[in-house]
N, C-alpha and C positions, 0 to 999 in steps of 0.2 A: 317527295322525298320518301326510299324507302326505309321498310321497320328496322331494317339493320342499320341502315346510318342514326336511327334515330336513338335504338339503345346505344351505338357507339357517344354519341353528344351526352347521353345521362353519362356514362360513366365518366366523359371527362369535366362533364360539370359536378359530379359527385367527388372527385380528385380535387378540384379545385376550390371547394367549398373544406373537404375534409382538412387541406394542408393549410389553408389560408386561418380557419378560424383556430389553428395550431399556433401560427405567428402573431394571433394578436394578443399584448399582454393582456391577462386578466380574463379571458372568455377560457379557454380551455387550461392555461400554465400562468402562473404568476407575473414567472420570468421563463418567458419562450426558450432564449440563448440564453446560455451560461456563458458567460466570457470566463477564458482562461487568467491564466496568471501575466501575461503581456499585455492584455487587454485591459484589466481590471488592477492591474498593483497588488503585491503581496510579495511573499518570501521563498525562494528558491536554496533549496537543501541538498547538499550530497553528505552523508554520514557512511564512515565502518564500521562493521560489526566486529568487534571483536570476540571472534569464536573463539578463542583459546580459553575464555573466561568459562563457557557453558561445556566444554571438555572438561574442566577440571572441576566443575559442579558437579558431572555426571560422576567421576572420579570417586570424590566425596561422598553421593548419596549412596555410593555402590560399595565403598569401605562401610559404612553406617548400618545397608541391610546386610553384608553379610557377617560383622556382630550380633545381628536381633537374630536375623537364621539359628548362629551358634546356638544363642542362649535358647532360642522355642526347640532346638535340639538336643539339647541337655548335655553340650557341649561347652569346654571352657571355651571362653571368650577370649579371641586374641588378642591380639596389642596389634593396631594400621598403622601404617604411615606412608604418606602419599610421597613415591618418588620423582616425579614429573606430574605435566598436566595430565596425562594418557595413562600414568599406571603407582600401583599402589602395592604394598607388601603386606599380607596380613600374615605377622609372627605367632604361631602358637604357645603356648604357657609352657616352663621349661617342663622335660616327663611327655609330653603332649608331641607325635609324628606327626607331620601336614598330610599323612594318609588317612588319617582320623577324618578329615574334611570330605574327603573324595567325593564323596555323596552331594555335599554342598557344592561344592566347584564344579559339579556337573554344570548345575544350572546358570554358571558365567561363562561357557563355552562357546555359544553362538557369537558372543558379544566381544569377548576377551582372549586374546593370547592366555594361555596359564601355564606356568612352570613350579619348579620347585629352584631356590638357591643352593650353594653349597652350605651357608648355615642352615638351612631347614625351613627359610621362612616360601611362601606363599606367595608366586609374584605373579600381579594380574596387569595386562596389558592391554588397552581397547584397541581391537582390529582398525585397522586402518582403512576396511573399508564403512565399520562403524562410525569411526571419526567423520569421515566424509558424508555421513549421512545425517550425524548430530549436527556440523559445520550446517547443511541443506536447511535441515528443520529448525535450524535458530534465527535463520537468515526469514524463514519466513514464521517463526513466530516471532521474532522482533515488527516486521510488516505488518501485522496482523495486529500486535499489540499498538504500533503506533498509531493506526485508524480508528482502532478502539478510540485512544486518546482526544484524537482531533473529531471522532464525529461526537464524542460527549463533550467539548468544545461548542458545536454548531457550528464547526467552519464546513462551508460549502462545497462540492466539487472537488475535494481536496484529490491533488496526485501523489501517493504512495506505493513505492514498483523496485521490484531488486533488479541488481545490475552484476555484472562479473565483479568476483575476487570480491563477494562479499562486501559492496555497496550499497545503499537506498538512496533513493531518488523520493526529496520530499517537496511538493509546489503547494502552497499555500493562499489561493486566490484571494484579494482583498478582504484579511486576519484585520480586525479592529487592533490588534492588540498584540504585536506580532514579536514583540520583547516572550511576554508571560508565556505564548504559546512555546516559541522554541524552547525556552527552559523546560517547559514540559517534557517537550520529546526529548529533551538530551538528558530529562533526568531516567537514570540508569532504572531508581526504587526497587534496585535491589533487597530486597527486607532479609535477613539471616536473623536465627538463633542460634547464639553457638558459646558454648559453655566456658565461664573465665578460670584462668590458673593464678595462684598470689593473689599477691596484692596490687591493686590499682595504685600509681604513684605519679609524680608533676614531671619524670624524665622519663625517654623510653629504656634508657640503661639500668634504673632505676627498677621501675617494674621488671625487666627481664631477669634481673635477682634476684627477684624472690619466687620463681619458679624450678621445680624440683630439677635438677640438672638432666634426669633421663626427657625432659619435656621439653625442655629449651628448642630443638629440633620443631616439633610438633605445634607450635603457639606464632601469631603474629600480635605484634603490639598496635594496636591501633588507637586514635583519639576521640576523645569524649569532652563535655562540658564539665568543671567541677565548677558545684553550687553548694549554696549558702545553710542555713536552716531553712531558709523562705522559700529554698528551690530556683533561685535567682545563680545565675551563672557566672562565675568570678574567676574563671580563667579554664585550662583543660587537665584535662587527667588521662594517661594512659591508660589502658587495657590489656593484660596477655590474656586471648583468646585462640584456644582452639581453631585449628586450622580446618577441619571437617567443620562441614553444615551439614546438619542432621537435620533438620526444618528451612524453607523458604519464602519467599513472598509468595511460589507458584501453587502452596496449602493453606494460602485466603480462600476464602469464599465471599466475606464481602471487608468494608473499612469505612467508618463515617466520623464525622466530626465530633464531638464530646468535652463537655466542660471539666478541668482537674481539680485537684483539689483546692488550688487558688483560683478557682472560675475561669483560668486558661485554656485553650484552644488543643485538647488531647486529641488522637485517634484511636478508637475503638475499634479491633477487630474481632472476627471471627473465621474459624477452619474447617477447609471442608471433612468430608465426613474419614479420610484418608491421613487429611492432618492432621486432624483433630487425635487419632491413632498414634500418627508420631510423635506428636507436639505433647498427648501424656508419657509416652513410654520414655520419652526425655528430659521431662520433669520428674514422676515419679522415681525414675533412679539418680535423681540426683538433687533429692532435697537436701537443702542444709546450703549446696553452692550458690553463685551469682549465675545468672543467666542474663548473657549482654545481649540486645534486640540492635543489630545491626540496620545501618540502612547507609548502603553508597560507602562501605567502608570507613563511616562514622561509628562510634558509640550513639545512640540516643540516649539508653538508660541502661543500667545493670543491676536491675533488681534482687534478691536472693530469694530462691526457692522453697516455701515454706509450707506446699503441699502439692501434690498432684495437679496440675490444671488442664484440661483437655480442649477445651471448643471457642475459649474468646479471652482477649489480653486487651493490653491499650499500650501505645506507643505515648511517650512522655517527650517534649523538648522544645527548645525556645520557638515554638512556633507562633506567626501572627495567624489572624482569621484565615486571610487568603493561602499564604503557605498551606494549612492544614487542610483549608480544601480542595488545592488542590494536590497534596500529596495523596489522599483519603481516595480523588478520581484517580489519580496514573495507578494506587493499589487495588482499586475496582477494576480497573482493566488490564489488569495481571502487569506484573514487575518485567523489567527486559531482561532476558535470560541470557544476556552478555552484554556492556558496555558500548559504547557505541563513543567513535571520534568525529569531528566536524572537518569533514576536507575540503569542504565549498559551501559558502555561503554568499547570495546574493538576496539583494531586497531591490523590487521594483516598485516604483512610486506610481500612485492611480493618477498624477499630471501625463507621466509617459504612457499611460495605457489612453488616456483621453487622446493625447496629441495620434497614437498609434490609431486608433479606432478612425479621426478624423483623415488622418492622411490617407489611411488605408480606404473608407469608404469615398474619397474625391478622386482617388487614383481609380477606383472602381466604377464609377460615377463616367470620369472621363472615359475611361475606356471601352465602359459597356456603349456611351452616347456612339464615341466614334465606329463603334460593332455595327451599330443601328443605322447610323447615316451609311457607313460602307455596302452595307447590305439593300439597304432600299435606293443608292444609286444602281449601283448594279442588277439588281434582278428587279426592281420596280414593282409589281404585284405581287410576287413570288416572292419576295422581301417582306412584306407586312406578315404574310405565314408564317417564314422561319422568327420574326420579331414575337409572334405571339404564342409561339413553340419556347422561345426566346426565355419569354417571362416565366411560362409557367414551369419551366424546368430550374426558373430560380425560387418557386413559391415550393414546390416540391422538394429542393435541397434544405430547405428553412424549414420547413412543416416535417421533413424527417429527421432533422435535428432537433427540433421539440421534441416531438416522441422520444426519439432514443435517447435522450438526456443528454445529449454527444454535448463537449464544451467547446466552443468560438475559439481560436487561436489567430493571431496574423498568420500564423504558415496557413490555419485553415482556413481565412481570405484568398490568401493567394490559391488553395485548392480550387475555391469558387469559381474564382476568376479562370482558370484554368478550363476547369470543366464547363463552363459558358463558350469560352473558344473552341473547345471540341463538338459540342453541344451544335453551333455555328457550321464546323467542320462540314459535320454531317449532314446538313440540308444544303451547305453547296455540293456535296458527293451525289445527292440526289439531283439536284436542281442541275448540274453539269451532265445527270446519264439524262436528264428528260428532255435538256438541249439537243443532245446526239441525237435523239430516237426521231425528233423533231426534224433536225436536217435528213435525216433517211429518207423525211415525208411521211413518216406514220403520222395518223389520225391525234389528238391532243389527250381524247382518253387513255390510246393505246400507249403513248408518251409515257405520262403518268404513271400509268403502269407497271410498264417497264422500268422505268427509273427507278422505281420506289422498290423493284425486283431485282434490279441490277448491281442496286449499289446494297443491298443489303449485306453480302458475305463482305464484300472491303471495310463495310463499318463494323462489323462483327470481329472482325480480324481485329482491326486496330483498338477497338474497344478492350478486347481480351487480352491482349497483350498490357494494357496499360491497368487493369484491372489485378494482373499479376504482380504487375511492380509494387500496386498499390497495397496488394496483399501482405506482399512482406513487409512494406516501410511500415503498416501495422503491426505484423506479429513481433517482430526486432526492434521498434522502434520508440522510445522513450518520448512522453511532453508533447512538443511542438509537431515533431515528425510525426506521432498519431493522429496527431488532428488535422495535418495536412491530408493525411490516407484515408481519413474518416471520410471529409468533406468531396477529397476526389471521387472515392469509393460510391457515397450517394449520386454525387452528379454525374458518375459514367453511365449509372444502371437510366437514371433521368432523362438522360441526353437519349438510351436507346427507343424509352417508350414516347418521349415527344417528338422526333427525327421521322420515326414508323408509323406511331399512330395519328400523333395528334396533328402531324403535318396533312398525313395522308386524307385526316376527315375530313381539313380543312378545302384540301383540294378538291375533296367528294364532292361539297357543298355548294362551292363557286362553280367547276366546272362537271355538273351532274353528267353523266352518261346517256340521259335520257332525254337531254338538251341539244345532243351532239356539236358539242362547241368546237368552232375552226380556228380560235386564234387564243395563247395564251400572251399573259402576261408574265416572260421570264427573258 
């Protein structure tokens, strides 16, 4: 045997040692396969974002700094008011041109339409192609924050992926606990500060009169807990708050659990170095008011301002242990900067992923057997090759799915399956050109040869094209359809290197060149 067949056998015994000790649990991966969400049970999620929520956030923060501009201007401060989600009026004080601003309104130019009305106020408008790009960036900081969510969870493998018209796609693979988890994700934690008008009262008609009449416009009523002395909750209380959010959940920096003043279950937070900025400049001017600490367009508490506070607050309300921590995690991994609605919701049971897993390996089972018997009646010799080309191109599809962390789906069985039958394909494409070369009357090496030379660009061909398809059912395709493309993807590149090489070493071996063998077995 020559040096070159001999390092060819190292490397395929080096392949098959490297992918093999891939698939055994416990020597290299815990859990080799990840099973998807068909396989293993869990929660399947479709949610929308609703963008409109984080336009009019932007809206709000963008009335708020060009106030603080004014004042660091030495400019009077106008009177906002937000006319749509997309645009706001900032009126200046009467005596006061809105050419006085000119300077300031440079700087919302990129961003914003900007006019003047015929009363004189200030009218700012977000570009439309701004909108389009806030809608873009909410869509994936909601994605990003949901992952946060679930990987401080522990859940596994989890699939989170946006989809047109501002969708997510959320799969949840065998969740212990798959109640507490979705309320996570669908809680919105939104956190606002945003300063109250009047008086707090038991009806919302109620509260809305006793706010100054120029304000009525500018305020929404929202509900709260009213409590006791004890702090004990004894029915609700309205709020008129301020329509602008000057502060949000997104100027945390962090939020943990803390005991109240009756040894209850508080949150503590703290701002970053930005809020902490804003979060004084809107206390300090407005000691003496209430300051209601929103969450989810609740009231939690509305405490009154009674000095400057800059860097750390505590959120108060009927929380239990677990509510609080887990409100404390979704505000650690940043609040969702728009609402989100529930369009689909499924739960798969780990009975159906068992029953899936077994039908699916006995169909596999059958059909790889009948592959093998089909093959060793027909080619006889040349059939034990392609069978152990066979295996090793399914030890290398598993040993590549370990490494890449790629997850098991039934569509990705059926890819397997699939890519074995091609896998299959390929060494009859050979074993059919080494027949012909045979009947010609060439020599068994020169056969070989040839076959192994002949059929290469046909398998090349059909390979490529199926490797395209596969491409894209990847890049487009959502869940199940990825893990179909995954698992094809590995076994077409598999199928080329054991069809070419490993068959061809095999044939080196049996029938050497230097033996000059007259008769094969095909």
């Amino acid at each position: 045997m020559n040096t070159n067949l001999w390092w060819k056998l190292l490397l395929i015994a080096a392949v098959l040692v490297l992918f093999t000790l891939a698939v055994i649990p416990g020597v290299l991966f815990q859990e080799p396969i990840r099973r998807g969400l068909d396989l293993k049970g869990g929660t399947h999620l479709v949610m929308r974002v609703n963008v409109g929520d984080a336009v009019r956030l932007e809206a709000d923060q963008a009335m708020e700094q060009f106030k603080s501009q004014s004042t660091k201007n030495s400019l009077p401060m106008p009177t906002t008011r937000r006319i749509n989600d997309s645009t706001f009026l900032a009126i200046p004080p009467a005596g006061v041109t809105a050419g006085a601003y000119d300077r300031l309104v440079a700087d919302y130019k990129n961003q914003y339409d900007v006019s003047t009305t015929p009363e004189g106020a200030i009218q700012f408008r977000i570009k439309p192609v701004s909108v389009s790009t806030i809608e873009r960036d909410t869509v994936s900081h909601v994605v990003e924050t949901i992952r946060n969510r679930i990987d401080a969870l522990g859940v596994t493998e989890p699939l989170i992926a946006p989809e047109s018209n501002n969708r997510v796609v959320i799969q949840l693979p065998g969740v212990d606990d798959p109640a507490r988890v979705k309320d996570i994700i669908k809680t919105t934690a939104q956190l606002q500060f945003r300063l109250v008008e009047g008086t707090s009262g038991t009806d919302p008609q109620s509260t809305l009169n006793t706010v100054p009449a120029n304000m009525k416009n500018d305020v929404d009523i929202l509900p709260g807990n009213r409590e006791n002395e004890l702090g004990q909750a004894v029915g609700t209380e309205f709020y008129a708050v301020r329509k602008v959010v000057p502060v949000t959940g997104t100027d945390l920096k962090n939020a943990r659990v803390q005991k109240g003043r009756l040894n209850e279950p508080v949150i503590g937070f703290s701002m970053t170095t930005d809020g902490a900025r804003k979060f004084g400049d809107l206390t300090g001017n407005n000691v003496g008011k209430q300051l209601a600490i929103v969450l989810d367009n609740k009231i939690q508490s509305a405490p009154r301002i009674n000095s400057r506070i800059d860097d750390q607050g505590v959120i108060e309300g009927r929380f239990t242990q677990q509510q609080a921590a887990d409100l404390a995690l979704v505000l650690r991994s940043g609040s969702l900067p728009a609402s989100l609605t529930t369009l689909e919701e499924r739960t798969v049971g780990p009975s159906l992923g068992r029953d899936s897993i077994r039908q699916g390996v006995l169909a596999s089972l059958i059909g790889f057997i009948g592959l093998i018997a089909a093959v060793l009646v027909y080619y006889r010799g040349a059939g034990i090759n392609a069978v152990l080309a066979l295996l090793l191109n399914l030890v290398i599809i598993l040993g590549m799915m370990a490494y890449f962390k790629a997850t098991l789906t039934l569509p990705g069985i059926a890819g397997i399956i699939l890519t074995l039958g091609m896998a299959v394909d390929s060494n009859v494409l050979v074993f059919e050109r080494i027949r012909e070369e045979l009947r010609e009357g060439k020599t068994v090496t020169a056969s070989i040869q040839q076959g192994f030379s002949r059929a290469f660009g046909t398998i090349i061909d059909t390979h490529m094209t199926t490797i395209i398809s596969a491409l894209f059912l990847f890049q487009f395709g959502t869940g199940p359809i990825k893990g179909f493309a995954v698992t094809l993807l590995i076994g077409l590149f598999a199928s080329v290197f054991t069809a070419f090489f490993v068959s061809r070493v095999i044939f080196d071996m049996v029938y050497k060149p230097s033996d000059r063998p007259k008769e094969i077995s095909i």
